[in-house]
N, C-alpha and C positions, 0 to 999 in steps of 0.2 A: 500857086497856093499862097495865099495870105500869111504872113508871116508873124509867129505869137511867137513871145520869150518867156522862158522862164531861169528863174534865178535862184540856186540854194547854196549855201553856207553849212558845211560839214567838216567832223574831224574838232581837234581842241580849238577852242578860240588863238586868235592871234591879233595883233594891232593892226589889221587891216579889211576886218571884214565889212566893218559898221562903212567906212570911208568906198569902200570897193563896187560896193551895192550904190551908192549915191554918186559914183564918179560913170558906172554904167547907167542908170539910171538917168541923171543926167547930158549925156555924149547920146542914149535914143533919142530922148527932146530935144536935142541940137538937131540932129541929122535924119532921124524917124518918128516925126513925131506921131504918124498914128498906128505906130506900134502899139499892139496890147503888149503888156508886163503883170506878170504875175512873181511873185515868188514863194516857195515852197516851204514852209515853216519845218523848224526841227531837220532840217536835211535831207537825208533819203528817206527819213521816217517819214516825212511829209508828202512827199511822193507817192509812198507804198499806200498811206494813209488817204493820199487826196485831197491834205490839208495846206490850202497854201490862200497867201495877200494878193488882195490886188493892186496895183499901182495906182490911183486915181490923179488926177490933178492936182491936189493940194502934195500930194508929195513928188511928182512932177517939179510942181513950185519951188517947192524947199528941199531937194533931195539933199542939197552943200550943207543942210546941218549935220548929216550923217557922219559928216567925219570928224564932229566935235564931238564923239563918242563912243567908247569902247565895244567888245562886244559883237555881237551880233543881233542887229535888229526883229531879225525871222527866225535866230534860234538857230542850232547847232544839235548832230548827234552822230554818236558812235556807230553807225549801221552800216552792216557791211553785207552786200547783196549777195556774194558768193557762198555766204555760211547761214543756208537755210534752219540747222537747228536753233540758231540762234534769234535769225527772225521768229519762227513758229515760237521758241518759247516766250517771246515778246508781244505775241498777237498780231504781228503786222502781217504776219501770212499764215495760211493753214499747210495743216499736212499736206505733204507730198506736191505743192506747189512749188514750181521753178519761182522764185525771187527778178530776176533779170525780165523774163516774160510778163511777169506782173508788173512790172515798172515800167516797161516799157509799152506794155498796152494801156498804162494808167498815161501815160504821156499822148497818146494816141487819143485817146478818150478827151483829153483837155485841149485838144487841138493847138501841141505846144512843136515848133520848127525849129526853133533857136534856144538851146538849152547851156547858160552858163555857169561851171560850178567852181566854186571859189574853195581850195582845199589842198590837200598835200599829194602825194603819188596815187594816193588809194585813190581817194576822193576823181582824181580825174583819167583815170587809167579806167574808172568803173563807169565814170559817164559813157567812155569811147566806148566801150563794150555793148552799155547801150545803143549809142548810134550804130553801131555795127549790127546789132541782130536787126533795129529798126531798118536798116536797108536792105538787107538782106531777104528782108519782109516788106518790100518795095515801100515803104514809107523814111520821108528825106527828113531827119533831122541832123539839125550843126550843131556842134559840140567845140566851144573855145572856151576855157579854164583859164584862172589867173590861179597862180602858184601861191601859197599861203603855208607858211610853214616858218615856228621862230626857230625852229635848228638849222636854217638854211642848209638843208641836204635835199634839194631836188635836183637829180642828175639828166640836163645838163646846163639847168638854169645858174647863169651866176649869183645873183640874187632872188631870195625871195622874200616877197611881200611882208610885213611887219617885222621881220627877224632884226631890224635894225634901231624903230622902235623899242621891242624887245630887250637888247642891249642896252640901253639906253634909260630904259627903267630900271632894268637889275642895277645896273650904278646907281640911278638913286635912290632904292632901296637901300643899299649897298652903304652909303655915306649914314644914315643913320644906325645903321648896324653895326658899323666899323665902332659907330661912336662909344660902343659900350665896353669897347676893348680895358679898360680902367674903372670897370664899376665893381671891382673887386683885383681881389690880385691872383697872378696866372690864370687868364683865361684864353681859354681856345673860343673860338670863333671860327663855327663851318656855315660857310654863304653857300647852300644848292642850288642850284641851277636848272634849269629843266635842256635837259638834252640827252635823250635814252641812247643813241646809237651814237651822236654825233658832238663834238666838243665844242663847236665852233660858237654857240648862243656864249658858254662861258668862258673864252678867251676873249669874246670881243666885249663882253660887260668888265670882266677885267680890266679891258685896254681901255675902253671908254671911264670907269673909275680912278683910272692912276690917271686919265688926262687931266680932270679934275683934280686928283692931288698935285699931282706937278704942279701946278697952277697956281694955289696955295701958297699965303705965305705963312712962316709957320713960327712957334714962340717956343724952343725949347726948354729955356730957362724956366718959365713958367707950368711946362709940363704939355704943351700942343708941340705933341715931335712929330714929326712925318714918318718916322721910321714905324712908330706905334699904329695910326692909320694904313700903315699901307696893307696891300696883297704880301703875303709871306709863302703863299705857295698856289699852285694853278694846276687843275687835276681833270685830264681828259680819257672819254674812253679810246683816241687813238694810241695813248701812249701808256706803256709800262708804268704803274706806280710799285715801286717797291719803296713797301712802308716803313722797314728800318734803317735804311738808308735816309728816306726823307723826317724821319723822324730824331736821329742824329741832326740833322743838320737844324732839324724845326726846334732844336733842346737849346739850340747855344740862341735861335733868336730869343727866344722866350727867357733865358736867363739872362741875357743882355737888355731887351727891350720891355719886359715883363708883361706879354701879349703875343697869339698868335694868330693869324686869320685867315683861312685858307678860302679859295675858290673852289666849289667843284658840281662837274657833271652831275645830274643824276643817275644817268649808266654806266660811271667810271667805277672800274671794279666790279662789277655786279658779280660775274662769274666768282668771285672768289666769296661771295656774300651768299649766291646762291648755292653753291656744294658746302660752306656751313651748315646753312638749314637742312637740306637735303640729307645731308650725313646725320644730321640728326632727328632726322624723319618725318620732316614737315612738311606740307604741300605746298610750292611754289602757286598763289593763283595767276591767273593769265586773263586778258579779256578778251573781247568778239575775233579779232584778227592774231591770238596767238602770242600778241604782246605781256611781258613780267608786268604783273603789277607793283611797279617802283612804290608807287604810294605803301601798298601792306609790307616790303620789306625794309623801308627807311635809309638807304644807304647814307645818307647825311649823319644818321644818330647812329649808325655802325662804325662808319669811316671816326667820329667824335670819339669814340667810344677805344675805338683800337690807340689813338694818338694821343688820348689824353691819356691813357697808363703809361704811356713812354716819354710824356714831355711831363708828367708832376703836374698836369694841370687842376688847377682846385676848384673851377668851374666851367664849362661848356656849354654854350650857348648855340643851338642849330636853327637855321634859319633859313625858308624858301622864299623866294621872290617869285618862283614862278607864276602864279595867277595874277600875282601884284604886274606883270609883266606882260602878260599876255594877253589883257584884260583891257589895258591903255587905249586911248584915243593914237592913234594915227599922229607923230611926228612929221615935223614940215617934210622931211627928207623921203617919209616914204608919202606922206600924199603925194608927193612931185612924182614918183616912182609911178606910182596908182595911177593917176592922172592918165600917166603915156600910154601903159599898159591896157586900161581900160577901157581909152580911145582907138588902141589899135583891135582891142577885142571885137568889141560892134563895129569896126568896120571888115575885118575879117567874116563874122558871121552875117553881115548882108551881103557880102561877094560867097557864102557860102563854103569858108576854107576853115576847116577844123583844125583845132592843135591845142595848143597851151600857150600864154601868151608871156616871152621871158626874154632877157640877153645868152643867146645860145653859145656856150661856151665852146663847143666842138667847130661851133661857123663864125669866128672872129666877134664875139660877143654881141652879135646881131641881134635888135629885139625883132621879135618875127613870132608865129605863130609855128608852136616844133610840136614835131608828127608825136603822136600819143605812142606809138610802139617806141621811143627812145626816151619817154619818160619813166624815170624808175628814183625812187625812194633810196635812202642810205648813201647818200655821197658823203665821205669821210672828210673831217674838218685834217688840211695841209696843215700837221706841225711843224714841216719843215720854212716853212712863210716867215723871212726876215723880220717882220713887227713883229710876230709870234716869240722867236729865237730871242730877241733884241727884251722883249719884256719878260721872259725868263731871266737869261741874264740880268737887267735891271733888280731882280728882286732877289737873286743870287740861287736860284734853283740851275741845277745842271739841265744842259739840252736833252729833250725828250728820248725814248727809244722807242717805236713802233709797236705798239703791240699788234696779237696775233688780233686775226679779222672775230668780232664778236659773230656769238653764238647765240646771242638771247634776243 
């Protein structure tokens, strides 16, 4: 059989999709060139839809400009093939149609072999599912996924694709937001972070921010302290915040320093945000897969809100970086990632070997293409991780307690 690829981009954006499409893209023109390439606009919606690019030569040509740009070129969407009322209320299928069946006889219909999708657990755990009924259905399609996700929780990928990027903008977002720590007196300052289950996007912006201040030279006299810039507290959803405790502790910087600035997940705490509301009768919304919509409950302007009646703060300033973040072109460090990744992918699906393509943490950090049955979503960011402990202490927060495993 002649062998057609197709390519979609699903799930939130991240700094590696725009780069990932043009490092594939480029490695077929190396090694096949008369591969056709299509790729699928909007995601699965484009699938369902039938709408999708074709690859022609001029972007053959030019694929390497793809990752001087954030984003996703073909588009990106929330769709989730297992929750049919969800499609039908969006028009992408009618009643009483199976979703999976339709997608994969749409892939049938496009005479597509080689199908690679760039996206987090869902995203490529639902591609597999397709190659499976397709086989099943005696029709052969390959299925290899590049892991994409800034919370780096694909279990049991050690890294994944732009989450390092990611980091790396939230710090510099981060530096000019710090900067306003003195544009009045007593202010709180909460930097959110995008990480619903998982900590790890904002401990590593953290760390990557105070690398930068360390670095720093600094003019006290003058009023440029480093003490004022820095991180004063760092708030995960693995670990315990109890807020009058850290709120004590957040009263004496602030009276010392006359500024406070914390770091935090967007899922840290939720549960305690959510039986607020709840207890007072409101409806939590949720999206297509079941997810709190973090956006409608704000936990940034909750968490503000709780810390500055206990720290005397006289202004409060909250602040996401996440789109700012996630949005980015591709830093050198993960194109070089990309690169490898994306070379082993097309050559995995011309030998016909499905997976996801990652450093498998359970097989001595081997990048290899790992079976889609051991890919799963939610790997919890380690606060027990020395740079972790080491930048607590640096900023005089006690070491973390574990919380209990989240519910939301």
């Amino acid at each position: 059989m002649t062998k057609k690829v197709a390519l979609l981009t699903a799930g939130g954006f991240a700094p590696c999709l725009s780069t990932a499409i043009g490092a594939l893209i480029e490695r077929y023109t190396e090694v096949a060139p008369e591969v056709e390439i299509i790729a699928y606009r909007l995601g699965y919606q484009g699938l369902l839809s039938g709408d999708y690019l074709v690859v022609d030569d001029e972007v053959r040509a030019n694929a390497g400009l793809l990752k001087n740009f954030g984003g996703s070129p073909v588009g990106n969407s929330r769709v989730k093939l297992t929750n049919a009322a969800d499609l039908v209320k969006r028009g992408l299928v009618d009643e009483g149609v199976d979703p999976l069946k339709f997608a994969a006889d749409r892939l049938v219909a496009d005479g597509v072999t080689i199908l690679h999708t760039i996206g987090g657990d869902d995203t490529n755990t639902t591609a597999a599912d397709l190659a499976h009924y397709l086989h099943e259905h005696d029709y052969a399609l390959t299925v290899v996924g590049l892991p994409k996700t800034i919370d780096n929780d694909v279990i049991p990928i050690r890294q994944s694709l732009g989450a390092d990027t990611a980091a790396e903008m939230g710090a510099r977002y981060a530096k000019n937001v710090l900067a306003e720590h003195n544009a009045g007196s007593r202010i709180l300052i909460v930097h959110e972070v995008m990480g619903r289950n998982c900590g790890w996007l904002t401990a590593a912006t953290a760390r990557k921010y105070r690398e930068w201040l360390t670095a720093q030279q600094w003019l006290p006299s003058i009023g440029l302290d480093q003490r004022a810039w820095d991180v004063h507290g760092v708030y995960v959803p693995e670990a315990v915040i109890d807020l009058k405790a850290e709120a004590k502790r957040l009263l004496g910087v602030m009276d010392e320093v006359g500024c406070v600035s914390v770091f935090l997940s967007e899922g840290a705490g939720v549960e305690s945000i959510v039986a607020e509301l709840e207890a007072a009768g409101q409806e939590v919304a949720r999206d297509a897969f079941g997810h709190i919509r973090l956006e409608r409950i704000n936990p940034g302007a909750w968490f503000g809100k709780q810390f500055a009646e206990m720290l005397g703060a006289e202004k409060v300033l909250v602040q996401k970086s996440g789109y700012y973040s996630r949005s980015a072109a591709s830093n050198d460090y993960d194109v070089e990632l990309i690169g490898r990744m994306a070379d082993l992918a097309v050559d995995a699906a011309l030998r016909d070997e499905p997976g996801v393509i990652g450093h498998d943490e359970e097989r001595g950090d081997e990048l290899r293409p790992i079976e889609f049955a051991r890919i799963a979503g939610g790997k919890p960011f380690d606060i027990t991780q020395d740079w972790y402990l080491e930048m607590l202490e640096a900023i005089g927060q006690d070491a973390p307690v574990a919380a209990p495993p989240a519910a939301h």
